[in-house]
N, C-alpha and C positions, 0 to 999 in steps of 0.2 A: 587416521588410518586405523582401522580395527583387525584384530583376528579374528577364525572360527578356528578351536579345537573340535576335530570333528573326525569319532571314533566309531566304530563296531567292536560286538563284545557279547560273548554269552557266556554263562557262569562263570562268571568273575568276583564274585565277592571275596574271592579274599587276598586281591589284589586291586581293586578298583580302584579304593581307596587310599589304597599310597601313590597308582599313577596320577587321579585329583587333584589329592595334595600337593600336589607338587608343581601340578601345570594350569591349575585355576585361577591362582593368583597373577598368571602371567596374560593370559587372555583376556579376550574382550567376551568374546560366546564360546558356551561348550555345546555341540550339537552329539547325542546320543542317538544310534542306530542300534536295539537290540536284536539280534536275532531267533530268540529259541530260548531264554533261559530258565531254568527249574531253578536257583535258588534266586537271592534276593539281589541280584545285581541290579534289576528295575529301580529297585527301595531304593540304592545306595545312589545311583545315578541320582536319583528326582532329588537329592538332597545338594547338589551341586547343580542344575539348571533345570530349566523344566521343558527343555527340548530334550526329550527322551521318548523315541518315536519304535514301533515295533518294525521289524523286518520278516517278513515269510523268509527263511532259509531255505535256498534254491537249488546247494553244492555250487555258487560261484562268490569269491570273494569281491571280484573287482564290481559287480554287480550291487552288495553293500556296501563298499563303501562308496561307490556313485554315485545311491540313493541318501548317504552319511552327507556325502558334498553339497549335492541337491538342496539339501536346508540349511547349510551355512550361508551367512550374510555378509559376513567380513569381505574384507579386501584383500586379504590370502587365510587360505583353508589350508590348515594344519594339522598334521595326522599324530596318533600317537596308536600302540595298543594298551590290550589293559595293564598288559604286566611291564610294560614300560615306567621309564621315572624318570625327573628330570634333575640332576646332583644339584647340591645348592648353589656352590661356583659359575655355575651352566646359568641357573635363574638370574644371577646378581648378573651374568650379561645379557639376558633378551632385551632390557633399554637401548643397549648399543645396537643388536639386533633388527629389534624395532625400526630403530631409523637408520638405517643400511637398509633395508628396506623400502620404508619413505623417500628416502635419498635415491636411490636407484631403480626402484620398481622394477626389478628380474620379474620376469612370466614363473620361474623357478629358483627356486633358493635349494641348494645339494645341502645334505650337512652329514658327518660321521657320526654314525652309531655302532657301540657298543654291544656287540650282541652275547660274548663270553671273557670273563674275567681269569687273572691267574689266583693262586693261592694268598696274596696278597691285596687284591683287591684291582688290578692293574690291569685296563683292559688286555685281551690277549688276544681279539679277533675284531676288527673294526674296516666298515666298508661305508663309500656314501650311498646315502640315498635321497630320494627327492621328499624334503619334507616339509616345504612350504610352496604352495600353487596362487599365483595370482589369480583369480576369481573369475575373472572377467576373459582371458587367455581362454576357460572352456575347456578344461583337461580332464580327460575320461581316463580312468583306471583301466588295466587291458589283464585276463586273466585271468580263470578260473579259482588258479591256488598259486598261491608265488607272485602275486598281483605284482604291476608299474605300471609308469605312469612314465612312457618315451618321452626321453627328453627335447625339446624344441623352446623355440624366442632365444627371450635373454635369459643365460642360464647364470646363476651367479654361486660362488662356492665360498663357505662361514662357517667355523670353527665351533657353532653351537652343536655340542654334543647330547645326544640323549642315549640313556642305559637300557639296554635290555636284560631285566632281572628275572623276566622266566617266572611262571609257578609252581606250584605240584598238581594244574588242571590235567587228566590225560586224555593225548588225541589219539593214540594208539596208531590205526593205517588209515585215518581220515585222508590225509593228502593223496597217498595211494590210490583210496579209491575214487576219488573226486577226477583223477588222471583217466582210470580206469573207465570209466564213465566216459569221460573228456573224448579220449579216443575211439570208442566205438561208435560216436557219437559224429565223429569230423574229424580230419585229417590234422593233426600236432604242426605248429611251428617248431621251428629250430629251438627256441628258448623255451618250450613248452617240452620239446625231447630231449633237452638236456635238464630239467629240475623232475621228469617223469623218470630217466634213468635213474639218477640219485637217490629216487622213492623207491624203485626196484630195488637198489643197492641197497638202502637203510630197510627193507623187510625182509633179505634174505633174498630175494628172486634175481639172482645171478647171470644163471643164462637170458632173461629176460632183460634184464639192464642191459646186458652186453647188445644182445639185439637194438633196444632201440638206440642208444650210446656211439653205436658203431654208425649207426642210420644218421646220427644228428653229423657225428664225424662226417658224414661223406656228401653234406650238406655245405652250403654257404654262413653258416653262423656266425653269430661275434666272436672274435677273435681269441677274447677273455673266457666266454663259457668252452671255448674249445679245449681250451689249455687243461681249463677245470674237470673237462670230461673225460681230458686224456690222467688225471688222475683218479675217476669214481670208474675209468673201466677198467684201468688196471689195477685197482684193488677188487674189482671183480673178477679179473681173472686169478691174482693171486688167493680171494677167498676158493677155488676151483680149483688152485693147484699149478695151473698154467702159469711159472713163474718166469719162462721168456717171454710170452704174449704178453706178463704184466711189463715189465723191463723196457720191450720194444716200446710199446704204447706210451710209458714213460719218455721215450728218444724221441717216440712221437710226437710231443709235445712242443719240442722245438722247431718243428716246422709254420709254427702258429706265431711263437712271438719271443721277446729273451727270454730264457732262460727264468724260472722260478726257484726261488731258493726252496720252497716246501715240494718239489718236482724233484729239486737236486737231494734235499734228507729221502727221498723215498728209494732215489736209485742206488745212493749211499746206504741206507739199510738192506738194500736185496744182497751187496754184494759185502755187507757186514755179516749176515746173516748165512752165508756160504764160507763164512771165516776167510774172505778175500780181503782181508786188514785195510794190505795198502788202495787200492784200488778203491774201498769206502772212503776213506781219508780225504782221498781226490774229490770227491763229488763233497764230502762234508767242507770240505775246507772254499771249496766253489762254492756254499750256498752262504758262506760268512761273507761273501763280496755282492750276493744278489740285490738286487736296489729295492725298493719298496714300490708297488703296483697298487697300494690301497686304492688313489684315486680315479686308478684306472678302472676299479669293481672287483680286484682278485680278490678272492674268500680264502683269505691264507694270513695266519697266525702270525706276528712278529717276531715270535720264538725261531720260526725255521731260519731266522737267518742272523742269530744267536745263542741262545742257550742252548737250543735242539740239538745244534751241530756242535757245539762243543763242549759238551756233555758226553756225545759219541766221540769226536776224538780224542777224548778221555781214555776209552775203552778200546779203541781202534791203537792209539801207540802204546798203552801198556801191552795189550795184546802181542805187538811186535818187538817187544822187549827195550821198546825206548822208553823206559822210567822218566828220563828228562823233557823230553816232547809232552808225556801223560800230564805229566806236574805243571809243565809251560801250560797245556790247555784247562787244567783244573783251577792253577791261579785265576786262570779267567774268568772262571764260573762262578769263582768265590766272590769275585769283584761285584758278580752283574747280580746273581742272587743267592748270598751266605745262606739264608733258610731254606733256599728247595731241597729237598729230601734227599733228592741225589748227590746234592752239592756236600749237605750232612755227611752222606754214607761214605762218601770218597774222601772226605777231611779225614775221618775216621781213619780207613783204609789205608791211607798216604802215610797219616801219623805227623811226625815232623815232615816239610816241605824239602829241609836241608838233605835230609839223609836219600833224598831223591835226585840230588845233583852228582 
């Protein structure tokens, strides 16, 4: 059974090279789709395989890496980007991988990735994705920008992590306009109007977000991007001011699915941020009990349903003059992470722990 590493990539030099290293040795082919690039990513490719094939860049991603798959040979096509890496731990198990694979032959293999880290090194935002396709299954990427690859067959889910380590490449409002485009162009799916708002929300364009945000809202969409939309439209409305419309939208959210703990720290700051103590406290202290939805695809940080919230109920019982409550939740902080900065300032703050009882 073989693999295809099988990527797209334009100026990437000074990242190619670490995501190679790292995933070369684990494959059987690396298949190279460049699209456009000015410096030497070409060079650096041809130095790792000599499938390194040029792409006309169209403004559609799923469109490259289609044509990325098109020339893999293997028995499941495996995706990476440039600025992706694979930790050494992660490598020491693609053997077992391997043949969990062999052994089972899924149509798809899900795996968690990585995509932000905390100050320590320790991911802080992790979601799956589909990152190995059996070959033969005939799986077409869907997508201009935000590309997948809908799940169907045997779907199987493996503990192989890969990092996203990001570079200093800048896209500026590539994705923006590539939407922008997209839609004067043809009519937006539901998952196409909720990663278009987002791109509205990440340039500034507020009332525009909210428009199309509100439009996917009142659509049939996944259940999960709902959730997520109901919080990129009410930080839309809060970047505007409208800090009940953000609120309601928040409440909104529960009509979709439980309760999210990074749902519950936002409603918990609105009504922190009004010096409503206790009434924060309530939603923070709900988001300490929220369960975890990674698998399900929420894009929501592990923090919201620890240090986030009790770091503010830190601040929410000294506020209301409970000293002992403040200290009860700062113990906590200290336990989960002594070097966050915050966790620094309030040792400081506190002094002795005792003289808080």
């Amino acid at each position: 059974m073989k693999i295809s590493l099988c990527m797209i990539v334009k100026d990437e030099e000074e990242v190619l090279a670490r995501c190679l290293d790292s995933a070369a040795p684990l494959v059987d082919e690396i298949v190279i789709a460049d699209t456009g690039s000015s410096d030497k990513t070409p060079e650096i490719a041809r130095t790792y395989t000599e499938k390194v094939y040029h792409f006309p860049w169209c403004d559609d991603f799923a469109a490259a890496r289609n044509f990325a798959f098109s020339k893999g040979e293997g028995d499941y096509l495996f995706w990476l980007d440039a600025d992706d890496f694979i930790p050494k731990a992660e490598a020491e198990r693609f053997p077992a991988l391997r043949e969990k694979l062999g052994a089972e032959l899924p149509d798809m293999m899900m795996c968690p990735y990585d995509v932000a880290f905390d100050r320590a090194g320790v991911p802080a935002l992790t979601f799956y994705r589909e990152r190995f396709l059996r070959r033969e299954a005939g799986f077409l990427w869907q997508g201009r920008v935000h590309e997948c690859i809908a799940p169907r067959g045997k779907v199987l889910r493996y503990g192989f992590r890969v990092a996203h380590l990001g570079s200093n490449k800048i896209r500026g409002a590539r994705n923006l306009h590539i939407f922008q485009k997209w839609a004067r162009e043809e009519p937006l799916g539901e998952r196409e109007k909720f990663y278009y708002g987002r791109e509205l929300y990440y340039n500034g364009l507020y009332l525009e977000g909210i428009a199309v945000l509100e439009e996917m809202l009142g659509g049939n969409g996944w259940y999960v991007n709902r959730i997520e939309a109901c919080k990129t439209l009410a930080a839309c409305y809060e970047a505007r001011g409208e800090r009940e419309k953000a609120l309601c939208t928040l409440f909104r959210s529960f009509c979709y699915g439980e309760p999210r703990a990074s749902v519950l720290c936002m409603i918990g700051k609105h009504f922190q941020n009004e010096k409503r103590w206790r009434e924060a406290a309530i939603w923070y202290e709900g988001a300490l009990v929220c369960r975890d939805h990674a698998e399900e695809g929420d894009l929501e940080e592990p923090a919201c349903r620890s240090l986030t919230p009790l770091l503010e109920l830190v601040c929410c019982f000294y506020a209301l003059g409970d000293k002992e409550r403040a200290a009860f939740f700062h113990k906590k902080t200290e336990a989960l992470a002594p070097e966050h900065p915050s966790v620094v300032y309030n040792r400081r703050f506190f002094g002795d722990l005792k003289d808080c009882r």
